[in-house]
C-alpha positions in Angstrom: 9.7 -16.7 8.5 8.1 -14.0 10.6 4.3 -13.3 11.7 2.7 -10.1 10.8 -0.1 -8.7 12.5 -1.5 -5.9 10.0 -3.6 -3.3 11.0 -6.1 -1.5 8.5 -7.0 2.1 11.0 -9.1 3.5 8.4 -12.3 4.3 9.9 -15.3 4.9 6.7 -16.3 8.6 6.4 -18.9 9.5 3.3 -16.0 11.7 1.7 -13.2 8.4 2.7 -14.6 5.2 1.9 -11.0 3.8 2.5 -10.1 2.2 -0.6 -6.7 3.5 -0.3 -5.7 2.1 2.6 -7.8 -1.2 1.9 -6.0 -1.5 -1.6 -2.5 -1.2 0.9 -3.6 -3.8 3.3 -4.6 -6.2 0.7 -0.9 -5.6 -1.4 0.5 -6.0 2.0 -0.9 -9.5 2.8 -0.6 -11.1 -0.6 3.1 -9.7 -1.0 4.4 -10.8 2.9 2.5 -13.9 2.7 4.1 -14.7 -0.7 7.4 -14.3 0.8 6.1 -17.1 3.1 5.4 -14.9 5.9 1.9 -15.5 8.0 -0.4 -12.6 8.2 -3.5 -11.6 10.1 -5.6 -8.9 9.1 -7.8 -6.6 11.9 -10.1 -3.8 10.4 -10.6 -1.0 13.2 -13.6 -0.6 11.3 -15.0 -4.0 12.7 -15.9 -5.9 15.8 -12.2 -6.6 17.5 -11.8 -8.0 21.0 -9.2 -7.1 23.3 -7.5 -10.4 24.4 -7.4 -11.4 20.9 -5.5 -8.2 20.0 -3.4 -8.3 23.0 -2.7 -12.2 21.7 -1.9 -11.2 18.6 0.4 -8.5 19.3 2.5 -10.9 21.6 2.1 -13.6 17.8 3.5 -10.9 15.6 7.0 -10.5 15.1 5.8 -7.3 13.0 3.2 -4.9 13.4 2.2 -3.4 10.2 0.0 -0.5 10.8 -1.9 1.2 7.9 -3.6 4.4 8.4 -4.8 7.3 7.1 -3.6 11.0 8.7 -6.5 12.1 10.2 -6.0 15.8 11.7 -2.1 15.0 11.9 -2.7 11.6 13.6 -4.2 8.2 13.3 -8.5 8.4 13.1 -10.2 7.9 16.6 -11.3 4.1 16.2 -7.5 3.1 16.1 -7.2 5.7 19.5 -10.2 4.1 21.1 -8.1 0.7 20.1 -5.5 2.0 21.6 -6.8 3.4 24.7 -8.7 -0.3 25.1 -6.2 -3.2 23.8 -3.0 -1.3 25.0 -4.1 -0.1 28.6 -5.3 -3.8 29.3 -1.9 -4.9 28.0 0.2 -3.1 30.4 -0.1 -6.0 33.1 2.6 -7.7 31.2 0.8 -8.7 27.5 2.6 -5.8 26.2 4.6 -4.2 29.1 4.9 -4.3 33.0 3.7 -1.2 33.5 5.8 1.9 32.7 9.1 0.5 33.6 9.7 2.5 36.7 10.6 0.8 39.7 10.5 2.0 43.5 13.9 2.0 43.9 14.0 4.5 41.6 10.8 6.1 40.2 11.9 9.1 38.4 13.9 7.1 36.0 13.3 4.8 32.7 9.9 6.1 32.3 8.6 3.7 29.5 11.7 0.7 29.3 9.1 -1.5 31.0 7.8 -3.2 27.0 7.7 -6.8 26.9 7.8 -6.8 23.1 11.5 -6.6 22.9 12.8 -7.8 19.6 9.7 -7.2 17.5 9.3 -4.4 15.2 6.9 -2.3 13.7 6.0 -0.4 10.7 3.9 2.7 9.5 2.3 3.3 6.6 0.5 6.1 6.1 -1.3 8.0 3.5 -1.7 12.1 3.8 -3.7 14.9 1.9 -0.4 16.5 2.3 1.7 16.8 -0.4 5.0 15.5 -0.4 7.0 19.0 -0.8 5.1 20.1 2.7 7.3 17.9 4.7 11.1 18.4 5.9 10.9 22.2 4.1 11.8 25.1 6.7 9.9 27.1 4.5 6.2 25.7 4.0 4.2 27.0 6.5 2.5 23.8 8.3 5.0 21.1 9.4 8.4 24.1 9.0 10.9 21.3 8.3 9.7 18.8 10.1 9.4 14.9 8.7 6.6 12.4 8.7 8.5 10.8 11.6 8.5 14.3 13.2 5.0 14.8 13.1 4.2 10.4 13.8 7.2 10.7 17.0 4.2 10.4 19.3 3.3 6.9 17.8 6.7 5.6 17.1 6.5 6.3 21.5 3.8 3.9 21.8 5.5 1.1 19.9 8.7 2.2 21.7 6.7 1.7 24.9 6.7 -2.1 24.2 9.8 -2.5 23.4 9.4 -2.6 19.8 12.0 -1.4 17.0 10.7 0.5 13.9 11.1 -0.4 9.9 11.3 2.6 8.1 8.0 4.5 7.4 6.1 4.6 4.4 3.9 7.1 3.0 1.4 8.0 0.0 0.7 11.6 -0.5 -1.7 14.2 -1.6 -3.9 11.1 -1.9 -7.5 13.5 -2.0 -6.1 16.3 -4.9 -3.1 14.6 -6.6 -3.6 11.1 -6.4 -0.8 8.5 -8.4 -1.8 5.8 -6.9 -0.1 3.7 -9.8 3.1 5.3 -8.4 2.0 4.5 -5.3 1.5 1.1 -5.0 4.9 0.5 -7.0 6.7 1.9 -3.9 4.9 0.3 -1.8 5.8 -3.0 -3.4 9.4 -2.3 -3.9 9.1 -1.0 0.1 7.5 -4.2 1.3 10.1 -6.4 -0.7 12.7 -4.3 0.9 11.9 -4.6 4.7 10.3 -8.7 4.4 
């Protein structure tokens, strides 16, 4: 059996309480840990400290990150958690540096991850509906996929050394919600990759 670390990014806004995403992260832990996985739960939303992250990345053998899409990325309290846990976890928590060496430092920019073997997985929930994404024709993402628009993330994870599960997302979760729908394929998703 594996350890996964799961990660709730939602950050509370008046309009985006986070139920969503809460509702995810809770499915999430009861179905893994009924699989006879081990969990652990951090809300961005609430105090974190950095060596306990940076422990608890190097504990999981899966990173499961929930998040909302926040201006096509993750909210700013998961950056600022990125900018803080993963920075101090480049002396070798996470990686050894950037993976360059001086014998040859214009090559294997980011192969210096220390979390080789562990994986990761994103799931997300978007305003956007479904149709918008890998269309050449609608006018915002022109083709592109989730992964597309997330490549910049799956980089991060990549910097460590990590392997990713396949992506999951909810859509048009503000207008067009089926949350019933939903959380069925998020259950038959989490009882596919655990």
């Amino acid at each position: 059996m594996s350890n996964v670390l799961i990660i709730n990014a939602h950050h509370h806004y008046p309009f985006s309480e986070g139920r969503l995403n809460g509702a995810l992260v809770q499915m999430a832990d009861e179905l893994i840990t009924a699989k006879g996985h081990t969990t652990r739960v951090v809300n961005i939303d609430n105090e974190w400290d950095v060596a306990r992250e940076l422990e608890n990345h190097q504990w999981a053998d899966v990173v499961l990150l929930q998040s909302p899409v926040n201006w096509m990325g993750v909210p700013w309290t998961f950056k600022k958690y990125m900018d803080e846990v993963y920075t101090a976890g480049m002396g070798g928590q996470l990686c050894n540096g950037d993976g360059r060496h001086a014998d040859a430092p214009k090559k294997n920019y980011g192969a210096g991850g220390t979390l080789n073997g562990k994986k990761y997985m994103l799931s997300l929930t978007f305003n956007a509906p479904e149709e918008s994404f890998n269309d050449e024709n609608e006018y915002l993402f022109q083709g592109k996929s989730v992964d597309d628009l997330f490549f910049p993330m799956h980089m991060n994870f990549r910097f460590f050394g990590m392997e990713p599960l396949k992506t999951f997302a909810c859509y048009d979760v503000m207008k067009n919600a089926d949350v019933e729908s939903d959380f069925s394929r998020f259950s038959a998703h989490i009882e596919e990759t655990f």
